[in-house]
C-alpha positions as CSV (number, residue, x, y, z in Angstrom):
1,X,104.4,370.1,181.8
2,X,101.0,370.2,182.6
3,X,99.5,372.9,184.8
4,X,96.7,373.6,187.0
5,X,94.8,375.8,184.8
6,X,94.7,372.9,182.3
7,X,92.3,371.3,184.6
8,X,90.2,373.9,184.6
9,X,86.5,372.7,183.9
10,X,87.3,369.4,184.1
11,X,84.5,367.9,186.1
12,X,84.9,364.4,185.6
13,X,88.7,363.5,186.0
14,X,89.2,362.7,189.9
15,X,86.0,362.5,190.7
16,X,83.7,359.4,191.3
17,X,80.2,359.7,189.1
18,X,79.0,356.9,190.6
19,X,79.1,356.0,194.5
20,X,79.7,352.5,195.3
21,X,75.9,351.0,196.9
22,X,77.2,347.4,197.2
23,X,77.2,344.6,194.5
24,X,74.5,344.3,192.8
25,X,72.7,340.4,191.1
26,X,70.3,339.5,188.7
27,X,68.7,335.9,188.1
28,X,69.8,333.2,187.0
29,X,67.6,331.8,184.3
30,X,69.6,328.4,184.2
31,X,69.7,327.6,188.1
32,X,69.2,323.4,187.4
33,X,72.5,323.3,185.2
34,X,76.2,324.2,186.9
35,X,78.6,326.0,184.7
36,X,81.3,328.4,185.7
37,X,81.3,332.0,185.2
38,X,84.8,333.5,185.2
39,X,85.3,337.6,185.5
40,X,89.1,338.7,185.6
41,X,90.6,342.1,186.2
42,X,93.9,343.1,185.2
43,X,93.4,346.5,187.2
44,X,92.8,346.0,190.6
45,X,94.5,348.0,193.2
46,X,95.0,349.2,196.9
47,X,97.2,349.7,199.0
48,X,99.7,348.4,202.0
49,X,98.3,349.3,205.3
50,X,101.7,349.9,207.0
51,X,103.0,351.9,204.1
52,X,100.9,353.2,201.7
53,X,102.4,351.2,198.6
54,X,100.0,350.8,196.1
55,X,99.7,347.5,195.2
56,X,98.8,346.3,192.0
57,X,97.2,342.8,190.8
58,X,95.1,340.3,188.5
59,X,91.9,339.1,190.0
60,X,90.1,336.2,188.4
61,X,87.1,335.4,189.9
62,X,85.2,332.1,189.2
63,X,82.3,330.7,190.4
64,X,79.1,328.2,189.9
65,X,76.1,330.2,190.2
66,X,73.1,329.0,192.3
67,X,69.9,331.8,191.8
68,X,71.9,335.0,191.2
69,X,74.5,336.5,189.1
70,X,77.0,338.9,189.6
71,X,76.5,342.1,187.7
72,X,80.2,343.4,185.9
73,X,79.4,347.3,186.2
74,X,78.4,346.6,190.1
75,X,82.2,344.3,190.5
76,X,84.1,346.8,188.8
77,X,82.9,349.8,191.1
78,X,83.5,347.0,194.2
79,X,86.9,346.5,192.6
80,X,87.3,350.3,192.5
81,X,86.0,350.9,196.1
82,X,89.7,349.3,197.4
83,X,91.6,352.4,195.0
84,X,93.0,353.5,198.5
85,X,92.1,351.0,201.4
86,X,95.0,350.0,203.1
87,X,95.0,346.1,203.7
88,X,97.3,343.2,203.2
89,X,97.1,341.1,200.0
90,X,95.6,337.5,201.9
91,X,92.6,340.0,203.5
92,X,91.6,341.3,200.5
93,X,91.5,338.4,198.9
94,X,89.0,336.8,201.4
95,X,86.9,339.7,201.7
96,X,86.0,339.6,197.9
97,X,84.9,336.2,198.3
98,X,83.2,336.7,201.3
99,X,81.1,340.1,199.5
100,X,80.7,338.1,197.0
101,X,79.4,334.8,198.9
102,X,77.1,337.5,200.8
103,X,75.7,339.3,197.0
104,X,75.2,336.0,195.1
105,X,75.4,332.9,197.4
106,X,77.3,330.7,194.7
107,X,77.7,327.0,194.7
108,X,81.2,327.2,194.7
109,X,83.5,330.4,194.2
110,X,87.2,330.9,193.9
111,X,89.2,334.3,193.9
112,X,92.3,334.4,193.4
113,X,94.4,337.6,193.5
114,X,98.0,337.4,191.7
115,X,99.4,341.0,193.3
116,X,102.5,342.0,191.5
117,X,106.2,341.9,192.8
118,X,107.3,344.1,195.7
119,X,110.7,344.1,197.3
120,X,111.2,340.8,194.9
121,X,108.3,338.9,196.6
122,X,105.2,338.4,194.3
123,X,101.9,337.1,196.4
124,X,99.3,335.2,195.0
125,X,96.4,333.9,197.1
126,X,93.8,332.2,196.3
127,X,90.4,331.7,198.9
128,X,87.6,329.4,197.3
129,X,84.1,328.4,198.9
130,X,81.5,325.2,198.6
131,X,77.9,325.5,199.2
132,X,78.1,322.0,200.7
133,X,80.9,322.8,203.4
């Protein structure tokens, strides 16, 4: 069994080295063509807001980008910054694409968020965006 003196000068473990700032871009160097970047998660997690569940789930994320890019390191700390928010599964999943529609102003984005089963009900939403809506 592990004890508390085994942590003992662990600094790291627990402990966030890097504090979320927002998601961060860079340019794109290919703005006159479309193609579709994809960026999926296997990891993401937060929890219920009525009971504290963590809930688990897939995030794919893809998008047409118009002058910016999403940066990975600056969506995984995002992704990271919902550990232990409480919010239902269809909120989530439209304020990622709303952050990101915010960060990078896509042509077109999709997230969807395939949350694993809980009490035999699995949940999979999926919120998409069109520069020309």
């Amino acid at each position: 069994m592990t004890q508390e003196k085994d942590m003992n000068g662990l600094s790291l473990l627990g402990n966030s080295t890097v504090d979320f700032k927002g998601l961060e871009a860079f340019p794109n160097q290919n703005p006159e063509r479309d193609y579709i970047v994809t960026l999926t998660t296997h990891e993401f997690t937060c929890v219920c807001p009525k009971t504290a569940q963590p809930d688990f789930a897939k995030i794919t994320i893809s998008y047409v980008p118009d002058l910016k890019i999403v940066e990975s390191k600056s969506l995984k700390l995002y992704f990271l910054s919902y550990r232990n928010k409480g919010v239902f599964h269809e909120h989530v999943t439209n304020m990622i694409l709303d952050d990101l529609i915010s960060a990078i102003r896509p042509r077109w984005c999709r997230v969807q968020a395939d949350f694993g089963v809980r009490g035999g009900v699995a949940i999979t939403v999926d919120a998409e965006y069109s520069q020309d809506e």
